[in-house]
N, C-alpha and C positions, 0 to 999 in steps of 0.2 A: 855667268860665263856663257859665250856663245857654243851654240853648236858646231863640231868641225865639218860636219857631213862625209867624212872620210876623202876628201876634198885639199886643195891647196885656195888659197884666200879669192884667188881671180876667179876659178874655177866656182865653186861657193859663191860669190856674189852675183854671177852670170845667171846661175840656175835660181836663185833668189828672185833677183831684177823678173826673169821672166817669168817664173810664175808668180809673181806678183802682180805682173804687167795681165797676163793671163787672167788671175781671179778677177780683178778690177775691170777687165774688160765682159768677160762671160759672168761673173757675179759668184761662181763656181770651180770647185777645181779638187781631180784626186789627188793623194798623194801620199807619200810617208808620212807617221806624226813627226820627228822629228824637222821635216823637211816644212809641215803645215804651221809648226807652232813659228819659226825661219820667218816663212813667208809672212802670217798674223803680224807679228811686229814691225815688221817693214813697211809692208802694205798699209795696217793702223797709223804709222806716222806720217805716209805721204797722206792718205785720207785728211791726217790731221791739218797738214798743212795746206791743203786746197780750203779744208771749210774755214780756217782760219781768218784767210785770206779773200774768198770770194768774194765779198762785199765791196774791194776797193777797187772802183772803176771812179774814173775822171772824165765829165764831158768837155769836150772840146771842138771849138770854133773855127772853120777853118773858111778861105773863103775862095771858091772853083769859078772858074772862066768856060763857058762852053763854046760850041761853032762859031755865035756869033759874036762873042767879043763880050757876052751879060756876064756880069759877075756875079752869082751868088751864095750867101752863109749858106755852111754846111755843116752842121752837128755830130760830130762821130763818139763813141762813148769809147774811151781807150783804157787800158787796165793803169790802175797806180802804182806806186812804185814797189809794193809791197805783191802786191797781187802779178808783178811781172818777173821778181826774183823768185816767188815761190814758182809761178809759171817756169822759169830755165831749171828751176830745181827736179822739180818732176820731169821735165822732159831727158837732163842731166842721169835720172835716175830710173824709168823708167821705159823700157822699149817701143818706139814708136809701132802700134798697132796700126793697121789700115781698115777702111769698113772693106765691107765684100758687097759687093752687085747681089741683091736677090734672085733668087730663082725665074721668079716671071718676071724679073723688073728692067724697062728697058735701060738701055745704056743710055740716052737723053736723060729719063727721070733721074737715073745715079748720079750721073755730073751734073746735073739740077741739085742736087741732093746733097753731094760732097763738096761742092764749088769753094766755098767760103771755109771749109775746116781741114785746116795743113796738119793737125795733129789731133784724130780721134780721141784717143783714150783720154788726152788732157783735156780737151773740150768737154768729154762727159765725166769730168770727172767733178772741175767749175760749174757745168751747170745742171745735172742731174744730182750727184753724189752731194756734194757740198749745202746746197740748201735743204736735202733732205735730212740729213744729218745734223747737218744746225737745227731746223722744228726738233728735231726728234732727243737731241741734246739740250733745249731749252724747254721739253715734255717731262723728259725725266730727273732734269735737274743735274748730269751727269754728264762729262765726254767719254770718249772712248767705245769700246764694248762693237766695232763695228761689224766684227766679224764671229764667227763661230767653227767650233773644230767638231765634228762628228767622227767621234771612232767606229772604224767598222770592220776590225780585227784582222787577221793576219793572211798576208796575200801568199796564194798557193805559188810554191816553186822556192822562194827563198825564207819565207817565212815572217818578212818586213810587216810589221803592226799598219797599218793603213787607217786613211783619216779622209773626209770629205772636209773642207775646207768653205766657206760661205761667208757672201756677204748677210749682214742681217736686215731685211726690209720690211719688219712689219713696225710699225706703228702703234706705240702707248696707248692704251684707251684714256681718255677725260674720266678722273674720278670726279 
């Protein structure tokens, strides 16, 4: 049975979403255990369903006319039809995160940078998370296991048990 978080259901899946949306993006995240183990499960299935899915892209042919009237093929690689419902699913389910402009970085290089990605977190989540997690699920034989809870005992003032929250990024070794 789910946890209620002392919560009403909208309320509960709000703070869910986000920090879900939160660990997936920073890799990281504090929180209550009960709010940590919440977020695990949810998080774990959207993970699931990007690595699931990443592989299905479709190339496709299209054919472009420029200044002067030339026609020519143009090869665009567009998601399948599997890979595009999971795509509305996470977006559906997960809070659109934005990058942030670096410190020294200029504002040309950023919109150099950002240009091409309407939706950070889902982009990194297709193409960094998902194929890392695939090697690393076809390493150990095993799905799942993406994340990890670190208890780190009870926070001063209300006494709430507290948990670090983590994605897992190391890598099996080759026996």
């Amino acid at each position: 049975m789910a946890r209620k978080l002392g919560r009403t259901a909208e309320e509960r899946m709000a703070i869910i979403r986000n920090q879900a949306s939160e660990l997936l993006w920073n890799g990281r995240l504090e929180t209550t255990v009960d709010r940590a183990k919440e977020v695990r499960s949810y998080a774990e299935k959207m993970l699931t369903l990007a690595i699931n899915t990443y592989e299905d892209v479709v190339t496709v042919k299209k054919s472009k006319k420029d200044d002067k009237g030339v026609i020519t093929e143009v090869e665009f690689t567009n998601d399948g039809t599997k890979k595009l419902a999971a795509r509305r699913k996470l977006m559906a389910g997960l809070r659109d995160l934005q990058e942030i402009k670096g410190d020294k970085e200029k504002k040309s290089d950023f919109a150099e940078r950002t240009r091409e990605v309407k939706h950070p977190l889902v982009e990194k989540m297709f193409r960094e998370y998902a194929p890392f997690y695939a090697k690393r699920a076809e390493a150990l034989n095993q799905k799942g296991g993406y994340t990890r809870i670190i208890k780190l005992g009870a926070r001063r003032g209300d006494n709430a048990e507290m948990a670090i929250i983590e994605l897992v990024k190391n890598m099996p070794e080759a026996k």
